[in-house]
C-alpha positions, 0 to 999 in steps of 0.5 A, spaced: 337 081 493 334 079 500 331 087 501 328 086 494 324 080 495 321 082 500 318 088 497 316 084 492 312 079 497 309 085 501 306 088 494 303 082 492 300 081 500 297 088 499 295 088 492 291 081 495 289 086 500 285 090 495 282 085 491 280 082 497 276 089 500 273 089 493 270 083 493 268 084 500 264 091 498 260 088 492 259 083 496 256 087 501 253 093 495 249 087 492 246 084 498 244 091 500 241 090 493 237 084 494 235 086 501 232 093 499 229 089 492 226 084 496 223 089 502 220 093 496 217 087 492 213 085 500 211 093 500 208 093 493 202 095 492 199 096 484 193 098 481 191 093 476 184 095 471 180 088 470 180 087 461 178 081 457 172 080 460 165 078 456 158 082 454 154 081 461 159 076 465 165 078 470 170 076 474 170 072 480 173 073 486 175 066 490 178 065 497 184 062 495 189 062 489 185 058 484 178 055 481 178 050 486 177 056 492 170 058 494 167 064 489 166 069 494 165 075 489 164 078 482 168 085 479 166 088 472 170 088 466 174 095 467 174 096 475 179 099 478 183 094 483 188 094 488 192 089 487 197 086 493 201 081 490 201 075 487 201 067 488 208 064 488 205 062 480 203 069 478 196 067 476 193 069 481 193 077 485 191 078 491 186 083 493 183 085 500 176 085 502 172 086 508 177 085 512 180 079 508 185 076 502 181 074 496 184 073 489 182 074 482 187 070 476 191 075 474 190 074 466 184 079 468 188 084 469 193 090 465 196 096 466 191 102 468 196 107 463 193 102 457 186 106 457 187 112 454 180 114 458 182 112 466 187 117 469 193 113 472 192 115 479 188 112 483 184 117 487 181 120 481 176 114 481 174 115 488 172 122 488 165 124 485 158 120 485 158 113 490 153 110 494 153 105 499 155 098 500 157 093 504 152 093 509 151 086 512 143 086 514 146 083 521 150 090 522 151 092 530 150 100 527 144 098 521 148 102 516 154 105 515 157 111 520 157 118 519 163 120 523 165 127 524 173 126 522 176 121 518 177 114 525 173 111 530 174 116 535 170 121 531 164 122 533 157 119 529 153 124 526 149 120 521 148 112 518 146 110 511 143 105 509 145 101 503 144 104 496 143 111 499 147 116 494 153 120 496 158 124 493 166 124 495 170 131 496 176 128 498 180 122 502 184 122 508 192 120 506 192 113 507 185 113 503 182 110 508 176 115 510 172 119 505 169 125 506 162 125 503 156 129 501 148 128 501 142 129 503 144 127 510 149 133 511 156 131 511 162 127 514 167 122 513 165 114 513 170 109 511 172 108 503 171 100 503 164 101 504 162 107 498 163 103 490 163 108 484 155 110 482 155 111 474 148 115 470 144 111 469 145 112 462 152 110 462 156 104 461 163 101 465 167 105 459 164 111 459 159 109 452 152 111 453 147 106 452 140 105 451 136 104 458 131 098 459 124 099 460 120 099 466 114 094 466 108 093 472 107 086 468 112 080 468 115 077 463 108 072 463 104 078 464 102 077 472 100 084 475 107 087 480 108 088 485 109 081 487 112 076 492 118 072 487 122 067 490 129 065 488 129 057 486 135 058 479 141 058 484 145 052 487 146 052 494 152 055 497 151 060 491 147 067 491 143 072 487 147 079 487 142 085 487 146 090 483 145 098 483 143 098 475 139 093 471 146 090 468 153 084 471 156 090 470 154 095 475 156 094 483 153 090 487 149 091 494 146 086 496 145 078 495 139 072 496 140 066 497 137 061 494 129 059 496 129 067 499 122 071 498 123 078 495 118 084 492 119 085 485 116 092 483 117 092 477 119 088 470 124 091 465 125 090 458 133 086 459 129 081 463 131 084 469 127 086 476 127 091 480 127 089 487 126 092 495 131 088 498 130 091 506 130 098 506 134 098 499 132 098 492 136 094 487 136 090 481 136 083 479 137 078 474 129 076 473 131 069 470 132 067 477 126 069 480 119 064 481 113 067 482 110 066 489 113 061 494 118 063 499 113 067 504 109 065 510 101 065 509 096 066 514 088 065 509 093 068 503 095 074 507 103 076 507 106 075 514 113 076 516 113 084 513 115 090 517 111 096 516 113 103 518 109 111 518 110 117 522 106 122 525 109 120 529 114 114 527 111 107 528 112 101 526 108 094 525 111 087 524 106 082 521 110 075 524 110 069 523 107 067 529 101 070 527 101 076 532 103 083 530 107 088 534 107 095 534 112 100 536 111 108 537 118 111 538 116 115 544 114 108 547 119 104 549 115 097 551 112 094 543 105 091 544 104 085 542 097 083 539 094 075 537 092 077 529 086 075 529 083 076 522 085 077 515 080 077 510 080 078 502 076 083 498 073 081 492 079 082 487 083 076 484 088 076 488 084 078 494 088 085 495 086 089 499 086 085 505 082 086 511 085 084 518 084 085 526 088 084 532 085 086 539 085 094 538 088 095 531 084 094 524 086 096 516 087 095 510 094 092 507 094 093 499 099 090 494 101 096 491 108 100 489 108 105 496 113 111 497 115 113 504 115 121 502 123 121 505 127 117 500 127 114 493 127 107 496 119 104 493 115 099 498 111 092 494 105 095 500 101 100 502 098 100 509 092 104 512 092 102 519 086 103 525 088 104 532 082 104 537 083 107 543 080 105 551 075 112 550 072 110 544 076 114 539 080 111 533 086 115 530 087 112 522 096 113 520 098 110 513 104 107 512 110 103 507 111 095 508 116 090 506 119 083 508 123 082 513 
């Protein structure tokens, strides 16, 4: 009886036994669950296409997760996203741009396979036609670097300017560098400085649409070029200046407010086409005022910078009332007081005439072309350089402001 009991107690201690092990090994299977689950959630990266956004607005982009942050941005109905989580609510899905985290609300947003026309892999929408973005006009290397393989330790071949039109052949395997051709020849620059180019005749969802005309007269009737300043934006706000007259094409520059601008030409939608520095662009023309946001000296422009070859030169009219001339086999500039400007008999007094010290000309406001580029100039110059031997040499250049 005693032998018996106690075989009947050791069974029982090792069905416990058992019972206990199994515990201890679900345990330890979902733990492993939760940990790689939640490894997997910190990792996750979606892309994410921007919907439900009206005709002619877009989606801000904010520098923290709600409207109370700063709008920093603007992405157009149908854009691709790259998304890098979302706030603890949801509401809002975080982004990354130049080099910082900024949100978007996440009721913008669905799935990419829900657009019968956008393929699901995300490299498909950064191949072909791009142009340049993201270039800050205070930028140590003035444009966008050509490298000749994908990292900074390749060497620099070129450097673009904003809007300068490229086309993607491949990306690295990170998707941080892509391989670009153009007219400049070919190399690797970084991705988050490209934005997707459409044709000109072409909308964000593929439809063709109507293209808007170009007009050498504003909305009031003023003759173009012209100096337009931007008063209708609130301070801390900006004017974006966009690659095609509409809120949905990419952005590659901003104004703010109280900036002077060159207007080129009128278009038919109420926007203007603007030089932006060496960039042309298009903004909304209900911000824009004639005139105002330019120093004058008797009504000629200052703070332009003008700019020829044969060879290259270039000629800044300043704001002190003094010129600079510059030749790129010199490498000391000269400064000279500018001590003349007149009007012609014209109603708006162009050309003007001016003088200072050994230089003398004519600055017209007129549509002028570089003969190297599509960029458009709001001046044209023609310009006199007088020489100790009493000969003068004549060169003809661009303007723009500053």
């Amino acid at each position: 009886m005693g032998a018996h009991n106690l075989t009947s107690e050791k069974q029982f201690l090792m069905i416990q036994v058992f019972k206990l092990l199994a515990v201890i090994a679900a345990l330890t299977v979902a733990s492993t669950c939760i940990t790689t689950n939640a490894s997997a959630q910190g990792r996750m990266v979606e892309f994410k296409q921007v919907v439900g956004i009206a005709q002619n607005d877009s989606l801000n982009i904010r520098s923290g997760p709600g409207h109370k942050f700063a709008d920093v941005g603007d992405i157009s109905n149908g854009a691709i996203l790259k998304v890098l989580g979302y706030d603890p609510s949801g509401r809002w899905a975080k982004l990354r741009r130049t080099g910082r985290d900024v949100w978007v609300s996440s009721k913008f947003l669905a799935d990419i396979q829900t657009n019968p026309n956008t393929s699901p892999k995300p490299n498909a929408h950064r191949l072909g036609a791009h142009v340049v973005t993201g270039i800050s006009a205070n930028d140590p290397d003035s444009g966008l670097n050509v490298r000749s393989k994908p990292g900074r330790s390749g060497r620099v071949k070129a450097i673009l300017q904003l809007s300068t039109p490229v086309d993607v052949d491949r990306m690295s395997a990170d998707g941080k560098w892509s391989f670009i051709r153009g007219s400049f020849g070919k190399g690797w620059v970084q991705s988050k400085h490209l934005v997707k180019a459409l044709p000109n005749n072409v909308s964000g969802n593929g439809q063709t649409r109507q293209q808007p005309t170009q007009s050498s007269q504003d909305d009031q009737g003023w003759h173009l070029p012209a100096v337009y300043s931007v008063p209708g934006v609130a301070q801390g706000d900006k004017l974006w200046v966009r690659n095609q007259p509409n809120t949905k094409s990419a952005p590659v520059n901003n104004l703010a407010p109280g900036a002077a601008v060159s207007v080129l030409a009128w278009l038919s939608n109420g926007w203007a086409k603007v030089t932006v520095g060496q960039n042309t662009g298009y903004v909304n023309g209900g911000f824009l005022q004639r005139g105002s946001g330019q120093q004058m000296q008797n009504g000629f422009p200052l703070g332009l910078i003008c700019a020829g070859t044969e060879p290259f030169w270039l000629l800044g009219f300043n704001t002190n009332q003094t010129i600079t001339f510059k030749q790129a086999d010199r490498s000391k500039p000269r400064v000279s007081n500018l001590q003349m400007t007149a009007p012609s008999n014209s109603p708006d007094g162009y050309p003007y005439s001016f003088r200072a010290a050994r230089f003398s000309g004519l600055l017209d406001q007129r549509i002028c072309s570089d003969g190297m580029s599509d960029t458009k100039y709001g001046w044209s110059l023609k310009l006199s350089r007088n020489r100790p031997n009493g000969t003068s040499t004549i060169v003809y250049g661009c303007c723009r402001l500053r």
